[in-house]
C-alpha positions in Angstrom: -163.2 -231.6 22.9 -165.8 -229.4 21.8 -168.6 -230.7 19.0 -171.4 -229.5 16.8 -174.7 -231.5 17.1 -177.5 -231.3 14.3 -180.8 -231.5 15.2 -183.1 -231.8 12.8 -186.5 -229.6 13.3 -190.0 -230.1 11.6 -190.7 -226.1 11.4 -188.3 -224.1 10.4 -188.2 -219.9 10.4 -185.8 -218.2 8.6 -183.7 -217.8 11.8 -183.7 -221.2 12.9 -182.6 -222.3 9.6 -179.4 -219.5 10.0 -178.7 -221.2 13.3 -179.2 -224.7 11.4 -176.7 -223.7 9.3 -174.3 -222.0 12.1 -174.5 -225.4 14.0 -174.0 -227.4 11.0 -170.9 -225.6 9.8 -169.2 -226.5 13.3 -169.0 -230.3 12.1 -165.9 -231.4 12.5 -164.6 -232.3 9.2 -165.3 -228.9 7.8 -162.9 -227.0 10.6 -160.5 -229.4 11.0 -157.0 -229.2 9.2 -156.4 -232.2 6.5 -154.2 -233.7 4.2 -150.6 -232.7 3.9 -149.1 -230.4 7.0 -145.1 -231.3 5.9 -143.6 -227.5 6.5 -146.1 -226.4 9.3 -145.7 -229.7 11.3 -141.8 -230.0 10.7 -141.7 -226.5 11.5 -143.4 -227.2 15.1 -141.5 -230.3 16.0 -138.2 -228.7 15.1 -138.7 -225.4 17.1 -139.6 -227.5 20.1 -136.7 -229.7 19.0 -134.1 -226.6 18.7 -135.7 -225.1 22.2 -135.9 -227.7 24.2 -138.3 -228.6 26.7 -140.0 -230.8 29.4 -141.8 -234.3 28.8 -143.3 -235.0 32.2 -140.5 -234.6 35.0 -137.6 -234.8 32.5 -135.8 -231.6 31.0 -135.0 -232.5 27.6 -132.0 -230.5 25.7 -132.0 -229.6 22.1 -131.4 -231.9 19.8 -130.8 -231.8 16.0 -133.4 -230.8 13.9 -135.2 -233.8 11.6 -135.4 -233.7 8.6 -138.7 -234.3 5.8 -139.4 -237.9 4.4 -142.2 -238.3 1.6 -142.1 -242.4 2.6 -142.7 -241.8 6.2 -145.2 -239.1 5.7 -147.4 -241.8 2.9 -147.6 -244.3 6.3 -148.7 -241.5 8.5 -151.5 -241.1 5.6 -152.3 -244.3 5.1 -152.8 -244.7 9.0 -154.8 -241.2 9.5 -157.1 -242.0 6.5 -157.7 -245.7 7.8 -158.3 -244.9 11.5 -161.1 -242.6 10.2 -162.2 -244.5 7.2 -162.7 -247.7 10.0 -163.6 -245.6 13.0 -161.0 -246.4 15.6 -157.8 -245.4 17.2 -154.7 -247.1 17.9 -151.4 -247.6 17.1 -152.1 -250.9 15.5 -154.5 -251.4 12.4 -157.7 -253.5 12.5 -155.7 -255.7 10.4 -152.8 -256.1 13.3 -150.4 -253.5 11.0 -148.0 -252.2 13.5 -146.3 -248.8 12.6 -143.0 -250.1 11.4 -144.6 -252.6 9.0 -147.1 -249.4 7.8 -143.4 -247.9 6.9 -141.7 -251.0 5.5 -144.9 -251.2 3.2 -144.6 -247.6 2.3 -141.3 -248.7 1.2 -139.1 -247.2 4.3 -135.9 -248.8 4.8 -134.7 -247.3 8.0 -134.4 -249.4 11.3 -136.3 -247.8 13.9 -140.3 -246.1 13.5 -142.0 -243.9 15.9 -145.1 -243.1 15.5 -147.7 -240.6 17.6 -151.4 -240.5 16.6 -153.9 -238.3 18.0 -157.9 -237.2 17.4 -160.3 -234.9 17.2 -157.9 -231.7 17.4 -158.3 -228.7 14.7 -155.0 -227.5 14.3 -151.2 -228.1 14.3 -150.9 -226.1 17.5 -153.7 -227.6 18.9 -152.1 -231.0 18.3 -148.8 -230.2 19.2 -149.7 -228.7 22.7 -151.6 -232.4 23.1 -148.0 -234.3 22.3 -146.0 -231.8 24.4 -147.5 -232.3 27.7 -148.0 -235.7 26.9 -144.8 -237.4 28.4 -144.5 -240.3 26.0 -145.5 -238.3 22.8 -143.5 -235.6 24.1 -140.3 -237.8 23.9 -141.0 -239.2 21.0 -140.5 -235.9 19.2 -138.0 -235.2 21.2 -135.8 -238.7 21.0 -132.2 -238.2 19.3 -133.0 -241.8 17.8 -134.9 -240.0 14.9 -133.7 -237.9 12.6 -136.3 -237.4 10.1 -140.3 -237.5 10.4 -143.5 -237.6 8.3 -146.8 -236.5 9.2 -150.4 -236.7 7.5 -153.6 -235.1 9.5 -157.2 -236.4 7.8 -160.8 -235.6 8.8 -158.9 -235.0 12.7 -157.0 -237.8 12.9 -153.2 -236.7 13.6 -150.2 -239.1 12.8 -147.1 -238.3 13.2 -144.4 -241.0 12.0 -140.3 -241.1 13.1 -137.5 -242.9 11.5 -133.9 -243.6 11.6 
């Protein structure tokens, strides 16, 4: 993952304060995609969902497209916004809030939750790429269980959420 550092320096010239600025603009925040990603992100899982593909040594066939859900896609916020808010990364909240019960509080009132998280990635393609050679992430978006998904990407925090 590449990153930015700031320095700061006690004498400045003008072009040291242009590279100041260069350096500064590469903070992560600023570059990386946020907030809602519903038609690009449903759009990538369901091409690689119509293609099919491989997760680790398995082939995987196509499978039936998912479809949008605005519930699934407030938990996948909820989650992105607190893992950066709180400064960690997992599946489970500081406060021991598993995905499912981030859904059922969202209101969801399917049976089965999915979720994949990732960080520190800039785009939907970038992300993706991560899941897809991931084996476990991989079949996750690939799984028949699911049939519809909601996603939410905050400050570079990725969350991806699937239901049934």
């Amino acid at each position: 993952m590449n990153k930015c550092h700031f320095y700061p320096v006690k004498v400045l010239n003008f072009a040291a304060l242009v590279c100041l600025f260069v350096l500064y603009s590469c903070k992560k925040d600023q570059t990386i995609q946020s907030g809602k990603i519903e038609l690009s992100m449903l759009d990538s899982v369901n091409k690689l969902r119509s293609h099919g593909c491989k997760c680790g040594p398995d082939s995987m066939p196509p499978v039936k497209k998912l479809v949008w859900n605005n519930i699934l896609a407030t938990a996948a916020q909820t989650h992105a916004i607190d893992m950066y808010t709180n400064n960690y990364f997992s599946h489970i909240s500081q406060g021991g809030i598993s995905p499912i019960q981030r859904a059922i509080s969202a209101g969801y009132t399917g049976q089965y939750v999915g979720e994949n998280i990732a960080e520190g990635y800039a785009t939907i393609g970038d992300v993706m790429l991560a899941w897809e050679k991931s084996e476990d992430h991989c079949k996750a978006m690939m799984d028949t269980l699911y049939v519809e998904m909601g996603a939410y990407s905050y400050n570079g925090y990725w969350v991806q959420e699937f239901g049934r």
